[in-house]
C-alpha positions in Angstrom: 12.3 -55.7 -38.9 8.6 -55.6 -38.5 6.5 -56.9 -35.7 5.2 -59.7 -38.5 8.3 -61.0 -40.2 9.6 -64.2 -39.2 12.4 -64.7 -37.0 15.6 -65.0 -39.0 16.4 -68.0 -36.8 14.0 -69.9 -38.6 11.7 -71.3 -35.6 8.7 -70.3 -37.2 7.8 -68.0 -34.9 7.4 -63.9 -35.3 10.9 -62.2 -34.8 8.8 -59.9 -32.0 7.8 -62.9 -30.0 11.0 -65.0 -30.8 14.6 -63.2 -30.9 14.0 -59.9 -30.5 13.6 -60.0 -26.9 15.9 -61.5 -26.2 18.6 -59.1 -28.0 16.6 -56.4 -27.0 17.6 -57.3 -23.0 13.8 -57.9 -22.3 14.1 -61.6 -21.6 16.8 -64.4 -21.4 17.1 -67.3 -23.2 15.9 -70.4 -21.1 17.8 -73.3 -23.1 21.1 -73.2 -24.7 19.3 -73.4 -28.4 17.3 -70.4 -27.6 20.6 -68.6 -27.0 22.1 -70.3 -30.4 18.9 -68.8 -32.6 19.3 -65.6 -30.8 23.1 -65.3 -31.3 22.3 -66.1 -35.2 19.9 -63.4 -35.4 22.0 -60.8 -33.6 24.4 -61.7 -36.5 22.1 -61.3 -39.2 20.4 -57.8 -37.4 24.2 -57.2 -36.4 24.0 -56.5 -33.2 27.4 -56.3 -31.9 26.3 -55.7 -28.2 24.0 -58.8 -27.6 26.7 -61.2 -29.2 29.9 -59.9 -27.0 27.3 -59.9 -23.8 26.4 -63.4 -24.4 29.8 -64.9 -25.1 31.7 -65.9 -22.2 34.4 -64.2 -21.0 36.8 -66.5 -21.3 36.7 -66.8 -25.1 34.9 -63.2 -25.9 37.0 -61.4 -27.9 37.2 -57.5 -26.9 35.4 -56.5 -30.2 34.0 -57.5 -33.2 34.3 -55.7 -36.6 30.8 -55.0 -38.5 32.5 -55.4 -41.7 34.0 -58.7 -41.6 30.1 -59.9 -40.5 28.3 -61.9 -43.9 25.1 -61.4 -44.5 23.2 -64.1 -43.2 20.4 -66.1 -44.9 19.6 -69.4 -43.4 20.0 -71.4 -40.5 19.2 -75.4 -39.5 19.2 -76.6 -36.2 20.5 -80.5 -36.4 21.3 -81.5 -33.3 20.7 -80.4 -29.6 23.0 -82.4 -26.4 21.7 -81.3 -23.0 21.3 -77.2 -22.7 17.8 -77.4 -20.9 16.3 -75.4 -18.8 17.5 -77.4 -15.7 21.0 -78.1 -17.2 24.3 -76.3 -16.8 25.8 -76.9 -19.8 24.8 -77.8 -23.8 25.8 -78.1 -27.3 24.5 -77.4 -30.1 24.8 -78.6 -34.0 23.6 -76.1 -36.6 23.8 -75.4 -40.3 24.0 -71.7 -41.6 24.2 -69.9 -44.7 26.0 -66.8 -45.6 26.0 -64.9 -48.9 29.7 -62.9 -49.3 30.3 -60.9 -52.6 27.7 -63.3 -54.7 29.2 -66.6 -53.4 27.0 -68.9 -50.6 29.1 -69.5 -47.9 28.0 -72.9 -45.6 29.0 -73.3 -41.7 28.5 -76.2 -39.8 29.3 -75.8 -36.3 29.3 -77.6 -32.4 29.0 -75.3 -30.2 29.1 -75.2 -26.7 27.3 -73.6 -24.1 27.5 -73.2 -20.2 25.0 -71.3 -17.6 26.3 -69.5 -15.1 24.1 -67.1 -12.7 21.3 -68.2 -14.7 22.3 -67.6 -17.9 23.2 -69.2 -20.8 26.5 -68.0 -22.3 28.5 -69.3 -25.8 31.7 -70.7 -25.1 33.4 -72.1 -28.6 32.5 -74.2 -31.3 34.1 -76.9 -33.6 33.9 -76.1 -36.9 32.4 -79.2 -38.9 33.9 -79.7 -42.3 37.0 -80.9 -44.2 38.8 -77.9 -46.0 39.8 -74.3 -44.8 38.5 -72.3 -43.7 36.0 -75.0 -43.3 33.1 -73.9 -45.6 31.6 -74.6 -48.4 31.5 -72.2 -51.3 29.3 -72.1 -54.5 28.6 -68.9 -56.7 25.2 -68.3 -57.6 23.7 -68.2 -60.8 22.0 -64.7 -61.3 19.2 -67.1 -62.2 18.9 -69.7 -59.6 16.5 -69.4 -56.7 18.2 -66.7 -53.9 19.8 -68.5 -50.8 17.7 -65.9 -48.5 14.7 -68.3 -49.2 12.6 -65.4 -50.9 11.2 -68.1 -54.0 12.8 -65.5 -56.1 15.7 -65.6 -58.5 19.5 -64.0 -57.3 19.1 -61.3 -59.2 15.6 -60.2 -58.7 16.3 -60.3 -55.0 19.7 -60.6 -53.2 22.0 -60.2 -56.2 24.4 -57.3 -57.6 
């Protein structure tokens, strides 16, 4: 990613003044949201280190497989409980969308977050949704507008 591009998190803000120091190890997230949008965008830049160093060790798995990560095109903050600077312990509610061999995948998670030693860490999440595995899936048209958010259509940008 360049300097310029947006953060994938969708704050709005430059990637190099949002996310990327944060998975970079030159800052630390200051609310439990910050850690959220910089968890997504470790996913989406698939940074395996900064997603195992910031999940707690009690529910950290011992690795994660690259190949089993989607690629990542969206994500919508809808709720935030506590997870403050001052606080000790957060959740928070987001939306994100995946793309997986040309279908959109949606997940709507809870998760939780706690701060020890002055930083945040994830915990778990509840998945938000009523049918297994708990996502929604739609294939794309290789004419509708690309789920990435480009304006352009699926098969002009993201498509096979």
């Amino acid at each position: 990613m360049t300097n310029n591009e947006p953060c994938p998190c969708n704050s709005g803000s430059p990637h190099s003044s949002c996310c990327e120091p944060l998975i970079s190890g030159k800052g630390m997230a200051i609310t439990a949201e910050a850690l959220m949008r910089s968890r997504y965008t470790a996913y989406v830049v698939k940074n395996v280190d900064y997603l195992l160093k910031t999940w707690h060790p009690s529910t950290r798995p011992s690795n994660l497989d690259l190949g089993t990560i989607p690629e990542w095109y969206g994500l919508h903050i809808v709720n935030t409980e506590a997870g403050d600077e001052s606080d000790s312990y957060g959740t928070v509610e987001f939306k994100a969308t995946s793309l997986l061999q040309g279908k959109i995948l949606r997940l709507h998670e809870k998760s939780r977050f706690v701060k020890e030693h002055g930083q945040w860490l994830y915990v778990d999440g509840d998945i938000k949704g009523d049918r297994a595995p708990n996502t929604r899936v739609k294939k794309v048209g290789r004419n509708e507008p690309c789920p990435c958010g480009s304006g352009k259509k699926f098969k002009k940008c993201c498509g096979p």
